[in-house]
C-alpha positions in Angstrom: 24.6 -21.6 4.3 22.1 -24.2 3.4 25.0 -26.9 3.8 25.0 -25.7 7.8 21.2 -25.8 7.8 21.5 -29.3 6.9 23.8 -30.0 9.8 21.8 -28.4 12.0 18.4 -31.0 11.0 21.1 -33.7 11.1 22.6 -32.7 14.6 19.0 -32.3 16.0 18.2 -36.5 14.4 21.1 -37.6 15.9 20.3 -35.8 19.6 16.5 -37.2 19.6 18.5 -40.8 18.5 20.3 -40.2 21.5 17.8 -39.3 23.7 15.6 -42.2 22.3 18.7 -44.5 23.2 20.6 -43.6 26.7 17.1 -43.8 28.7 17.2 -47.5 28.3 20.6 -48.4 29.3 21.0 -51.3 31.6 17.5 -51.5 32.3 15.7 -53.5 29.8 17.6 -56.9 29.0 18.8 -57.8 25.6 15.7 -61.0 25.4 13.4 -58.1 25.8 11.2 -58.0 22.6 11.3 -54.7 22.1 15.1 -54.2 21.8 15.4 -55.1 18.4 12.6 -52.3 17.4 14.1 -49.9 20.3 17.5 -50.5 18.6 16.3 -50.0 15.1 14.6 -46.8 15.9 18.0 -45.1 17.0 20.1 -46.5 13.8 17.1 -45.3 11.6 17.3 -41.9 13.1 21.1 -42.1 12.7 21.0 -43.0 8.9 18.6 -40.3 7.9 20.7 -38.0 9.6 23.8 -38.9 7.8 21.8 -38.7 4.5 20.2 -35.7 5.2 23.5 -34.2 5.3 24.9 -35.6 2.7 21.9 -35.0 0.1 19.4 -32.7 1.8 15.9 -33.3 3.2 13.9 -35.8 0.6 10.5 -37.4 0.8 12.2 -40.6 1.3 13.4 -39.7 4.5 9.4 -38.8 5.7 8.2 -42.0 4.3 11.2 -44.2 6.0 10.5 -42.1 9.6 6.7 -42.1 9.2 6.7 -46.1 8.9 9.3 -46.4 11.2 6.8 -44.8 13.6 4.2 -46.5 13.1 5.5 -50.1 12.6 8.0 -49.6 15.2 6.8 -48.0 18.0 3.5 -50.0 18.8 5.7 -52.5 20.3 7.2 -50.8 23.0 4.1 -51.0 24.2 4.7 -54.1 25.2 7.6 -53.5 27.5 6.4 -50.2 28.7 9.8 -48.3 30.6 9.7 -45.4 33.1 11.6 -41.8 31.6 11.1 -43.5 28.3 10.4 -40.7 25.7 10.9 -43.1 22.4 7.7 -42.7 20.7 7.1 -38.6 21.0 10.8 -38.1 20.0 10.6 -40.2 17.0 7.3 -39.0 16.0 9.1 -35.3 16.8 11.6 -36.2 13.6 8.9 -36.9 11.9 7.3 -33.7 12.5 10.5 -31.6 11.9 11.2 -33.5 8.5 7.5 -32.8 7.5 8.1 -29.5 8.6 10.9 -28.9 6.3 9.1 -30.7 3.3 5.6 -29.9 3.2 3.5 -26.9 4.1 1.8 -26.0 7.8 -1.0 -27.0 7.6 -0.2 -30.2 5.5 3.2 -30.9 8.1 0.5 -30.6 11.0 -2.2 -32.9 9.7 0.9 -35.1 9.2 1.9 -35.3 12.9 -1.8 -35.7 13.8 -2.9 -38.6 11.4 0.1 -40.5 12.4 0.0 -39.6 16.4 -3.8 -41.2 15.6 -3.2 -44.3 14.1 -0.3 -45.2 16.7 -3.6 -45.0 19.7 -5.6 -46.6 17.6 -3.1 -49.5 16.6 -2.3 -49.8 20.5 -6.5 -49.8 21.3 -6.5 -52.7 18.6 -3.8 -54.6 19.6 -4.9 -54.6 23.3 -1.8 -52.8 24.6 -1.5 -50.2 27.7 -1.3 -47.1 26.3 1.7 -45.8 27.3 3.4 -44.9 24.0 1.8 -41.4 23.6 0.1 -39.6 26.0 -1.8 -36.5 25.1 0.8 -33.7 26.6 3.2 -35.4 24.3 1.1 -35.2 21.4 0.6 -31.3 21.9 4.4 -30.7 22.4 5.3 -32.9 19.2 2.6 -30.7 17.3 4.0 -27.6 18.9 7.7 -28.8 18.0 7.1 -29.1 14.5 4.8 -26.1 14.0 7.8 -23.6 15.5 10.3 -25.7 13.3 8.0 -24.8 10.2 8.2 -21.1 10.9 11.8 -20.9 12.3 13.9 -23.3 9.5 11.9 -22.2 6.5 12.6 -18.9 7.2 16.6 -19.4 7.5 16.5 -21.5 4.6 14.7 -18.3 3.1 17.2 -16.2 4.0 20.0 -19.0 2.5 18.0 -18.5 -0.9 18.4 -14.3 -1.0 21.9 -14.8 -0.1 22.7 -17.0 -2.9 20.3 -14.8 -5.1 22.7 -12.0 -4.5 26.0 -13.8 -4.3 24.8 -15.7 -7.8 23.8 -12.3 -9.4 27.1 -10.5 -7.9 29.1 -13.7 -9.5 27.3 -12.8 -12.9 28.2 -9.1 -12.2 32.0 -9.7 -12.0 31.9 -11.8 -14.9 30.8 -8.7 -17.1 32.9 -6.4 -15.3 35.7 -8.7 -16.0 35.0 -8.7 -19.6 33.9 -4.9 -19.9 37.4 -4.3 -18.1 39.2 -6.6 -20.6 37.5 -4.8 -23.6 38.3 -1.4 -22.1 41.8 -2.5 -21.9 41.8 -3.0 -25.9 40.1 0.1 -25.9 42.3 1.9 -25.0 45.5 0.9 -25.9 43.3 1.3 -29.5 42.6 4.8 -28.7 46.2 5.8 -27.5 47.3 4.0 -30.6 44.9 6.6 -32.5 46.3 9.5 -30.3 49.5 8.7 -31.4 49.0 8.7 -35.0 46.7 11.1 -35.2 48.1 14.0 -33.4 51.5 13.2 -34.8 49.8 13.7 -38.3 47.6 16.7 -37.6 50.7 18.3 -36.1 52.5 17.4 -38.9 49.5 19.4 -41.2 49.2 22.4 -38.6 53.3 23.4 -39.6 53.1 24.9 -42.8 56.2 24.5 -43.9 56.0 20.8 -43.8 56.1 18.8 -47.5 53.5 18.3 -49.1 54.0 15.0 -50.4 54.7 13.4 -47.3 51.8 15.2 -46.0 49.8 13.1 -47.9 51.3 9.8 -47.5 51.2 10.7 -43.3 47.1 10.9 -43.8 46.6 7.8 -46.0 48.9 5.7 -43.6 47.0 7.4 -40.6 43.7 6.8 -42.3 44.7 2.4 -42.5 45.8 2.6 -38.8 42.5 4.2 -37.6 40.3 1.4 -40.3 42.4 -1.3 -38.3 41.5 0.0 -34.8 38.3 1.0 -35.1 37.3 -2.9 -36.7 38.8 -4.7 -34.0 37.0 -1.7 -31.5 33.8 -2.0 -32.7 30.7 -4.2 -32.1 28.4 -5.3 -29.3 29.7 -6.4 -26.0 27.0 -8.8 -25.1 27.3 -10.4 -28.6 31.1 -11.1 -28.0 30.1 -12.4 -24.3 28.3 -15.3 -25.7 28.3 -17.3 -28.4 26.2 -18.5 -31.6 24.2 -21.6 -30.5 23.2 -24.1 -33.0 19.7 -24.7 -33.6 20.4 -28.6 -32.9 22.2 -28.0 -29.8 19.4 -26.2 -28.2 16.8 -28.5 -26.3 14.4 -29.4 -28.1 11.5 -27.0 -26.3 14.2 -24.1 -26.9 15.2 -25.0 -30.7 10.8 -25.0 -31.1 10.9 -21.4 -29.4 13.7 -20.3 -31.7 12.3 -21.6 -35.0 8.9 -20.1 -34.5 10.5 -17.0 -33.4 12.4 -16.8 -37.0 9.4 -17.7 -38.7 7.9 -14.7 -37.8 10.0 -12.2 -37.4 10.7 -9.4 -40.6 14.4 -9.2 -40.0 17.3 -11.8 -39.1 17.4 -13.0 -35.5 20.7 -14.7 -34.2 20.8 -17.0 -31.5 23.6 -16.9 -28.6 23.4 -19.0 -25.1 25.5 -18.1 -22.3 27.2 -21.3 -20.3 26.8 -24.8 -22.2 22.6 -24.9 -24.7 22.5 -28.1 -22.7 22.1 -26.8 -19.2 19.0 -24.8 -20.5 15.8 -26.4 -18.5 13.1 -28.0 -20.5 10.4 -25.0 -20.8 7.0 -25.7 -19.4 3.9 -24.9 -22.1 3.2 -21.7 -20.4 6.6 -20.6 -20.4 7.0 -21.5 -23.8 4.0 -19.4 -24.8 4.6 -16.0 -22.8 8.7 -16.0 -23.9 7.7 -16.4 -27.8 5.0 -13.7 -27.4 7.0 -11.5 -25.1 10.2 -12.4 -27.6 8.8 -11.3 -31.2 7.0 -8.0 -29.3 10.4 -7.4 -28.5 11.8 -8.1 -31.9 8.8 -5.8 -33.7 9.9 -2.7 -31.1 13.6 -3.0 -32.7 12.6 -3.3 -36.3 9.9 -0.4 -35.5 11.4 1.7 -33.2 15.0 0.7 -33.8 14.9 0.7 -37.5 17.1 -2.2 -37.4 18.0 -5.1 -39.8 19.0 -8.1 -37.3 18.0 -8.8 -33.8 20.2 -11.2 -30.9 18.7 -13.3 -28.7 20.4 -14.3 -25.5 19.4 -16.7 -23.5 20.9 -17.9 -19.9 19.1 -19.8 -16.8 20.4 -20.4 -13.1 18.8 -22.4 -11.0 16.2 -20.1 -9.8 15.6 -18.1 -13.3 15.3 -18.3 -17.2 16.4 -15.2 -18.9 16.2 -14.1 -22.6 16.8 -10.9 -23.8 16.3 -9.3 -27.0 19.2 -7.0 -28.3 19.6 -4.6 -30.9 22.1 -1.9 -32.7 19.8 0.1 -33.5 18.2 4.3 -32.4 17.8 2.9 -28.9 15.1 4.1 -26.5 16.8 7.3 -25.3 17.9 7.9 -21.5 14.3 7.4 -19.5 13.0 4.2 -21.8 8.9 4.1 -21.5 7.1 1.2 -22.5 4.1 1.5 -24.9 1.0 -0.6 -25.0 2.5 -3.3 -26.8 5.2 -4.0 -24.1 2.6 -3.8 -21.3 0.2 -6.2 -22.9 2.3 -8.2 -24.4 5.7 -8.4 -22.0 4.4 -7.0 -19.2 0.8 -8.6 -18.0 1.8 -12.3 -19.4 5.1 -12.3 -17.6 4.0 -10.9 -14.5 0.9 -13.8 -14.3 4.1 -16.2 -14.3 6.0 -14.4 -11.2 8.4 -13.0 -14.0 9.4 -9.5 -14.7 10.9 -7.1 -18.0 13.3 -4.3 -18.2 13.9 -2.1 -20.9 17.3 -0.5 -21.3 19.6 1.9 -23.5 22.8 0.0 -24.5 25.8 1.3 -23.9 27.2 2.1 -27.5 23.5 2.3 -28.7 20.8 0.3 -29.4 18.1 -1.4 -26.9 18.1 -4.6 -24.6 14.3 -6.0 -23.5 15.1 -8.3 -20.6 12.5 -11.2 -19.8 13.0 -13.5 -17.3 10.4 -15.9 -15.6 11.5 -18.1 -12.8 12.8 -21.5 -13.3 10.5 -24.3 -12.7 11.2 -26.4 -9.9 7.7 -28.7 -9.6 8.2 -31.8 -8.4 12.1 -30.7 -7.4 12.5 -31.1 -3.4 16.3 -32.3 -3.4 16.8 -28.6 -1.2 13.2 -27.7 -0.7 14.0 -24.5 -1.8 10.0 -24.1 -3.5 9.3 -24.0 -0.1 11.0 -20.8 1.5 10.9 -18.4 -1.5 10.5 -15.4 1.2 12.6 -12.9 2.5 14.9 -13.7 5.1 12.4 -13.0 8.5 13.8 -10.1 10.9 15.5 -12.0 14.4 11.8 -10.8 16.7 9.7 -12.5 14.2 11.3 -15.9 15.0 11.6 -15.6 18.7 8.0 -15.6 17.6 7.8 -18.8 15.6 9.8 -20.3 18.3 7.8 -18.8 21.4 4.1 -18.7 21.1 3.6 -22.4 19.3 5.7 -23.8 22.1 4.6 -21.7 25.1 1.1 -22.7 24.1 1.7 -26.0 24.1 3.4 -26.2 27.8 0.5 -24.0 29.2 -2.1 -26.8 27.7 0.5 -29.4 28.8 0.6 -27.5 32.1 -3.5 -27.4 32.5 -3.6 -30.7 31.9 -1.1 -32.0 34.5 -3.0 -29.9 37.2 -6.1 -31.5 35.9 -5.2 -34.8 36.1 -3.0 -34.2 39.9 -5.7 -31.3 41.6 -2.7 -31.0 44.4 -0.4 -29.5 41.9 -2.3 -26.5 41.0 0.3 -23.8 43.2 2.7 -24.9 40.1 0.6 -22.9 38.1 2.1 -19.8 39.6 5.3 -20.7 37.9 3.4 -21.3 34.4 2.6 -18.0 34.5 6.1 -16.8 35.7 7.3 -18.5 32.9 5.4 -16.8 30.3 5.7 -13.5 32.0 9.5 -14.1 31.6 9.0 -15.5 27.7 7.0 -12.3 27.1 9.9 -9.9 28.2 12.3 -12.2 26.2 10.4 -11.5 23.3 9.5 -7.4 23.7 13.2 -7.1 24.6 14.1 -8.7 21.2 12.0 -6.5 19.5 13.8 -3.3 21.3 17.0 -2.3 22.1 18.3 -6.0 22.3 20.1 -7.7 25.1 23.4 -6.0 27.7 25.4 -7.5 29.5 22.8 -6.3 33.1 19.9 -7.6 31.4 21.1 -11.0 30.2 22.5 -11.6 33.7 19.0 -10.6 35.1 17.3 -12.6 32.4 19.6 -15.7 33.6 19.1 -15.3 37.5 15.2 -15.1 37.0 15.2 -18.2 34.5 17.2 -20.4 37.2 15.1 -18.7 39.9 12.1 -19.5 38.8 13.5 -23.0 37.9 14.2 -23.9 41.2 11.0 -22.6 42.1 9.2 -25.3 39.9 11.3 -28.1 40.6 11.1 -27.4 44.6 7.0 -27.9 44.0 7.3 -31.3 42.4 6.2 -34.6 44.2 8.1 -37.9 44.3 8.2 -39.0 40.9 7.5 -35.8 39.5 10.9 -35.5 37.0 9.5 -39.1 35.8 6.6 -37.6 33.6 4.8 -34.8 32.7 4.2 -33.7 36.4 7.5 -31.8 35.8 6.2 -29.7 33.0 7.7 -26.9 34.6 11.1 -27.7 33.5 10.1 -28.9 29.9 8.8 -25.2 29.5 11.4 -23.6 30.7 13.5 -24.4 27.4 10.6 -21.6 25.7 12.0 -18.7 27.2 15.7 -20.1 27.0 14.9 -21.1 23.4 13.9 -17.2 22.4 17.3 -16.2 25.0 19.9 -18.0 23.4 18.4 -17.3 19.7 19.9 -13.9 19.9 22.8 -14.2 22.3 26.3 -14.7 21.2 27.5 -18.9 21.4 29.5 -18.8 24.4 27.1 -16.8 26.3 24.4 -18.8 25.3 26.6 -21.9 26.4 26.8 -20.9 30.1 23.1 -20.2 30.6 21.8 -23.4 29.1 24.7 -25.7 31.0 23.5 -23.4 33.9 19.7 -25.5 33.5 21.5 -28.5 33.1 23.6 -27.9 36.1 20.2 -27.1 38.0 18.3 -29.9 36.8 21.9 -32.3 37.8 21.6 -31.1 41.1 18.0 -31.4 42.1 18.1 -35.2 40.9 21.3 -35.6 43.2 20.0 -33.7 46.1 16.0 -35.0 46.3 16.1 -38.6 44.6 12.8 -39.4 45.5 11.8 -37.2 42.6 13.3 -39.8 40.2 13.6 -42.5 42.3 17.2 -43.4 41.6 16.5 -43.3 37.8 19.1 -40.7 35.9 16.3 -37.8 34.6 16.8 -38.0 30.6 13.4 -36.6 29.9 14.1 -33.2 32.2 17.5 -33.2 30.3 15.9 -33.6 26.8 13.2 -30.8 28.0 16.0 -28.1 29.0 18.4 -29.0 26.1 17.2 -30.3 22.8 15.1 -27.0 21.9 17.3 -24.1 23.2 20.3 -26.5 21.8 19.0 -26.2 18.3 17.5 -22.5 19.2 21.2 -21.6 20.2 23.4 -22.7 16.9 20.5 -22.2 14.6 20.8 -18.1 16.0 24.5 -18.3 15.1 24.0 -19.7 12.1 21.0 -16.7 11.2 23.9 -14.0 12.5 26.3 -15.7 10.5 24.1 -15.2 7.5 22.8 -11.9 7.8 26.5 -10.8 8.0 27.1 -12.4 4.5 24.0 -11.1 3.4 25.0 -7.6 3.9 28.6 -8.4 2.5 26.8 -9.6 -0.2 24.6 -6.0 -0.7 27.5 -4.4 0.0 29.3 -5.8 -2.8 26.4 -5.6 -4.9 26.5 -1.8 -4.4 30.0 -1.8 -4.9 29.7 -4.0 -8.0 26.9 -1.0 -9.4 28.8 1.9 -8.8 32.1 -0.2 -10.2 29.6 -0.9 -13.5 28.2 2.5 -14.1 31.9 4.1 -14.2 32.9 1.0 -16.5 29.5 1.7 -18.9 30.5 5.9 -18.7 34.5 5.2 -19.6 32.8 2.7 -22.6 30.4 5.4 -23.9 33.0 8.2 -23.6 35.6 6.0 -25.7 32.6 4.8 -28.1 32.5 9.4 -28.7 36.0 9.6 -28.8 35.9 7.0 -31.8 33.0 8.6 -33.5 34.7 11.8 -33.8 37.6 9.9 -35.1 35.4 8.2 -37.6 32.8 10.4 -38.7 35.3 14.2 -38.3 39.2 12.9 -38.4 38.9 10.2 -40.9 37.1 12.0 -44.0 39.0 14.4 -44.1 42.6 12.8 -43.7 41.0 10.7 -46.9 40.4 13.7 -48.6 44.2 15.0 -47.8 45.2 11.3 -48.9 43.6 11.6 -52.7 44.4 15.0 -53.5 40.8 17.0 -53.0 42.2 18.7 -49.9 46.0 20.8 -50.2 47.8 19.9 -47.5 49.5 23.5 -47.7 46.4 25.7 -47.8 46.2 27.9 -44.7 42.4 26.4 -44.0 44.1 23.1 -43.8 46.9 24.2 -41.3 44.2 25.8 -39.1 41.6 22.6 -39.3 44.4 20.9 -38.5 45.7 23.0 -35.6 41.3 22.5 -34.1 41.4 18.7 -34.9 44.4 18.7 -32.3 43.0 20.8 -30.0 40.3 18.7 -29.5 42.0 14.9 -29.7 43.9 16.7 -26.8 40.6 17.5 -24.9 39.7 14.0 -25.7 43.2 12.5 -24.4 43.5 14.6 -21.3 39.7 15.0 -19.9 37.6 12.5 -21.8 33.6 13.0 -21.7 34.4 16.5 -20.2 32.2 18.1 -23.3 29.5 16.8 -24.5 28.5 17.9 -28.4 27.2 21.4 -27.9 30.2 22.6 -26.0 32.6 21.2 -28.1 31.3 23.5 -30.9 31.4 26.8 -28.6 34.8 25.9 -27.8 35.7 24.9 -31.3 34.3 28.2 -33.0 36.2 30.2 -29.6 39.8 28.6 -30.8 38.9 28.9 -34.5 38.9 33.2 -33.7 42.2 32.9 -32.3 41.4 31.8 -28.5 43.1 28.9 -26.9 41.6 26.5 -24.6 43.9 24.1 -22.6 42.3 21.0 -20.4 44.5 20.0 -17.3 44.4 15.8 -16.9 42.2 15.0 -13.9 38.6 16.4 -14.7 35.6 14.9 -13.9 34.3 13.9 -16.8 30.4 15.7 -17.6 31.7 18.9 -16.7 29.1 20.5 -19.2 26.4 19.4 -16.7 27.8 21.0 -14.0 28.7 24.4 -12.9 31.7 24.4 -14.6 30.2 23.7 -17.6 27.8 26.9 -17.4 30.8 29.2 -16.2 33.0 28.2 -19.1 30.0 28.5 -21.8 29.5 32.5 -20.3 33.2 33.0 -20.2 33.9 32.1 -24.1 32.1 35.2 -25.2 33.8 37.7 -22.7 37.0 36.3 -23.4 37.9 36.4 -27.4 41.3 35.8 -28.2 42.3 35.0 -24.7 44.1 31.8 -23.6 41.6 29.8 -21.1 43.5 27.2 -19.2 41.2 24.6 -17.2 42.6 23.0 -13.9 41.5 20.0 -11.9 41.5 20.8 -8.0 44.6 19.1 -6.0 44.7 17.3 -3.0 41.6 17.6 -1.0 39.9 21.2 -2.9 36.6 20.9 -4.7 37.0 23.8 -6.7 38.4 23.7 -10.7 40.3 26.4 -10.8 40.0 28.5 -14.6 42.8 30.8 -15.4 42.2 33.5 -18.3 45.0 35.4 -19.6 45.0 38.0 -20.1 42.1 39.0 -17.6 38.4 39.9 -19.3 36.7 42.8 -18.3 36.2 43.4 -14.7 32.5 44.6 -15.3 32.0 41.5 -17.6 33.2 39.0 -15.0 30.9 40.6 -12.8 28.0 40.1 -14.8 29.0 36.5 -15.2 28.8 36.0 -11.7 25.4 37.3 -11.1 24.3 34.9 -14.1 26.2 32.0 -12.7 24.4 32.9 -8.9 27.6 33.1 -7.5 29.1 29.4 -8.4 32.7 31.0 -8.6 34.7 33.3 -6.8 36.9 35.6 -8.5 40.6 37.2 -8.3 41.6 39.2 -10.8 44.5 41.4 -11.3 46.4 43.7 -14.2 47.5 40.4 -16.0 45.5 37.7 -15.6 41.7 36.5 -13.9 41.6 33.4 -11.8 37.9 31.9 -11.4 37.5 29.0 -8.8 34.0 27.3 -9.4 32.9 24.9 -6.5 32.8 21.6 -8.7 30.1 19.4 -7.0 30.5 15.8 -7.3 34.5 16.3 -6.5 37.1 15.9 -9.5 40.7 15.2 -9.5 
């Protein structure tokens, strides 16, 4: 996007080159003194149109206009030419480059100061004044003031594209990776299925030997050590990598080694992308990342209870980030910060632009994210310091466009009629003209432009055209007597901003066809002379007003790609961080219930044959199968209800295909008021098919009728019942969907 942005300033040097150029053909001859200054104006345009789109806007480029303005133009003083707009469209680039460089008000004094010293040099060099006359002064001002508003906001817009687009890069990058780990995840996991139930299978059958009982859990017992090494350990840590103290920059390696120094516990260091593309940190920065740093590293060792700390740090272009990362208690689902993460994270990043977020890591522990944007003083290779706004709605810049620009006709306009009393019935068409800017405009901000009301639009525009020109004296299309058409590009400029490019085309070559004709049909009006002034009026400003909308429609569409993908890329991350924390408690109940107890089997403190160790055995299976066939269905407390409900002789069965957090749900609460009613029964679990919302629970045989009728009323009738002689059926409305 900003590469088309640049094209579009270049296009719009290159048509004021042109315009400053074809005015003067076969009319001035080549021993003329000012051809040599005339000619270098036009390749000077030309070259800083070529750079700009090679390198972006620089304040070379406003220096090497500004002087070429006012070392250039003075001269053509000398040879002064009829039609000839030289001087306001060069000091126009200069206005649009300043514009894209420097602030209002500073862009404005610009144009000013320099329109200045080109009258004065003319009063002091005794030459007619004919170089810049005061309507062209107000239009240049009025040109760069709409070019201000209008470009700085696209190029704002550019920036929260790439924002997004760079953040949603960054996304897939740690999906990538979380997929890639979940991969090994779970082929570990499956590998643990497999060994595991084969060995508690092989302890629920009592007849089985006992010897190879024991050698089946001690084998079992090295698989699950092997898997749950490689399995284990941080994400982010594995992300990046350690960094060097002496491969940091040096304001980085000082921030590190006064972080050490004070923290109790060990901190590790770990950049992501090359320590070399790190930006040099400014003193403030410096100062509020070490304080907000070791607060961050004093919550962990206080809060966390932990023994190490990471820090990882990572920049863009726009942003410096460093977060703090621990293994430790974490700070629970809804993370508050205290005083010390206010006054010390909080308040001292915010007086930098920056921000903090606190979050719960998935497999435990906390992450304190600090980031404070990048630096960019002195930068203005893209001028992005410049537009660091949101991208401006479309009726705000009809806005920018119109009322600088409209203003400066109607003063243009006063001024004419001022200086020629006998044109004052052309102020008729002044005001039709900003009537029909004005309904542009409130039209923009409404329902938008049809077909009927673009036609309208486009009759009353060349209407009211032909109107204005029809007024004009002899000569009139030679200066600013013909004001009339010069403003008619306002309302075209705000018409075509919004309209589609090959409708736009046909109502500006419409002007031009207009204009074409009324030179051709009343020469008198330019006296024989071809009208490249009206022509430069009706199609420099709507020209760049037409591809610049495209290129603002263009963008908005990526920008909501972009958001849309950026939703997509959350939703797609929370289901990756919930399949991570539900294998992370598939492990731990490997680790902490399987693996002790296989040991114990192993070394002879457990018999293999005793009926307690048959039925454990039989329980241990039942659940690795919950955890195979519906992961993260239970959570702890339901696990136990259901593991004390087989342990009396019930069976529970999960069908593959559950939503995983079925204890939150209604499910969840039907199942827990079932397990009492239905000792010793088999409970069977089943995922809806097809388009169905409901799980469907069969119980066999079927519970009391009057004790499935109490359930119901306690469940507020979340499941409907049918229940015959041999078994009960419940289907409970299981909202979000499953299956």
């Amino acid at each position: 996007m900003y590469r088309s942005i640049l094209g579009a300033h270049a296009c719009l040097l290159i048509s004021l080159a042109a315009f400053t150029a074809l005015p003067l053909m076969g009319r001035i001859s080549l021993r003329d003194p000012s051809v040599p200054q005339r000619l270098a104006i036009s390749l000077v345009l030309v070259a800083v149109a070529i750079d700009v789109f090679r390198r972006g806007e620089r304040r070379t480029h406003l220096v090497v206009l500004g002087l070429a303005f006012l070392l250039l133009t003075p001269v053509l003083a000398t040879q002064p030419v009829t039609n000839d707009s030289t001087v306001s469209l060069t000091l126009t680039a200069v206005g649009i480059m300043a514009a894209r460089l420097l602030a209002m008000g500073r862009a404005l004094a610009l144009v000013a100061v320099l329109g200045s010293i080109h009258v004065l040099s003319l009063w002091w060099l005794d030459l007619p004044n004919t170089g810049l006359s005061f309507d062209e002064m107000v239009l240049v001002v009025a040109t760069a003031a709409a070019a201000i508003g209008f470009v700085n906001a696209m190029q704002a817009g550019a920036i929260a594209t790439e924002r997004v687009r760079e953040a949603n890069r960054e996304r897939e990058l740690e999906i990538t990776r979380a997929e890639a780990e979940l991969v090994a995840r779970t082929m570990s996991r499956r590998v643990l299925h497999d060994d595991v139930l084969g060995t508690l299978h092989l302890l629920s059958d009592p007849v089985a030997p006992t010897q190879r009982a024991a050698q089946q859990c001690r084998s079992t017992a090295e698989v699950i050590r092997g898997v749950l090494a490689t399995s284990d350990g941080p994400e982010g840590e594995r992300e990046a990598r350690p960094a060097p103290d002496a491969d940091l920059p040096e304001t980085w390696a000082e921030l590190v080694a006064r972080l050490r120094a004070a923290a109790p516990v060990a901190v590790r260091t770990v950049v992501v992308g090359r320590p070399q593309r790190l930006p040099t940190l400014s003193e403030p920065q410096a100062a509020v990342l070490l304080r907000a740093a070791g607060e961050g590293v004093r919550n962990a060792v206080r809060h966390g209870r932990v023994d190490g700390v990471t820090i990882q740090v990572s920049a863009d272009r726009d942003e410096v980030r460093v977060e703090v990362l621990d293994r430790g208690v974490g700070p629970g689902d809804s993370p508050q910060k205290g005083f010390g993460l206010r006054e010390s994270v909080e308040r001292p990043l915010a007086a930098l632009g920056g921000r903090s977020v606190l979050l719960s890591r998935p497999g435990g522990g906390a992450g304190l994210l600090l980031v404070v944007p990048r630096d960019h003083a002195g930068v203005l290779d893209h001028a992005h310091g410049l537009t660091h706004r949101a991208l401006v709605p479309m009726r705000t810049l009809s806005r920018t466009v119109a009322v600088p620009l409209a203003a400066a006709w109607c003063a243009i306009a006063v001024h004419s009629v001022a200086v020629h009393p006998s044109t004052w019935p052309a102020l008729v068409v002044c005001a039709a003209w900003v009537l029909l800017t004005a309904s542009i405009v409130l039209r923009m901000e409404g329902a938008g432009p049809d077909t009927r009301w673009v036609s309208t639009i486009a009759v009353a525009i060349t209407a009211v055209q032909v109107v204005g020109i029809a007024l004009l004296p002899a000569g009139g299309m030679l200066d600013f007597r013909s004001w009339n058409i010069g403003m008619s590009a306002v309302p075209l400029a705000v018409l075509v901003l919004s309209l589609p490019l090959p409708v736009g085309a046909v109502v500006l070559l419409l002007q031009v066809a207009v204009v074409l004709a009324a030179s051709i049909l009343r020469p008198e009006l330019t006296h024989g002379l071809f009208p490249w002034g009206s022509l430069n009026a009706v199609v420099t400003a709507p020209l760049a007003a037409l591809v610049l909308g495209t290129l603002i429609r263009r963008q908005g569409r990526a920008l909501r790609r972009q958001r849309q993908r950026e939703l997509a890329l959350d939703q797609r991350r929370a289901l990756e961080d919930w399949r991570a924390a539900t294998t992370d408690l598939y492990f731990a109940h490997v680790r902490d219930e399987v693996l002790p107890w296989l040991d114990a089997i192993a070394d002879g403190r457990v018999d293999p044959g005793a009926p307690d160790t048959v039925a454990r055995a039989r329980l241990l299976a039942s659940a690795a199968r919950d955890d195979l066939y519906a992961p993260g269905f239970f959570d702890d407390a339901l696990r136990d209800q259901v593991a004390r409900f087989r342990s009396a002789g019930g069976t529970v069965e999960l069908r593959a295909g559950l939503v995983p957090g079925g204890h939150d749900r209604a499910i969840g609460h039907v199942l827990r008021g079932l397990l009492p009613i239905a000792a010793g029964r088999r409970i069977i679990v089943t995922p809806p098919s097809g388009q169905e919302s409901q799980v469907r629970i069969a119980v066999v045989p079927a519970p009391h009728s009057a004790d499935l009728v109490r359930l119901g009323e306690a469940s507020a009738g979340t499941f409907k019942s049918d229940v015959d002689d041999f078994r009960a059926v419940l289907l409970v409305e299981d909202v979000p969907g499953s299956g």
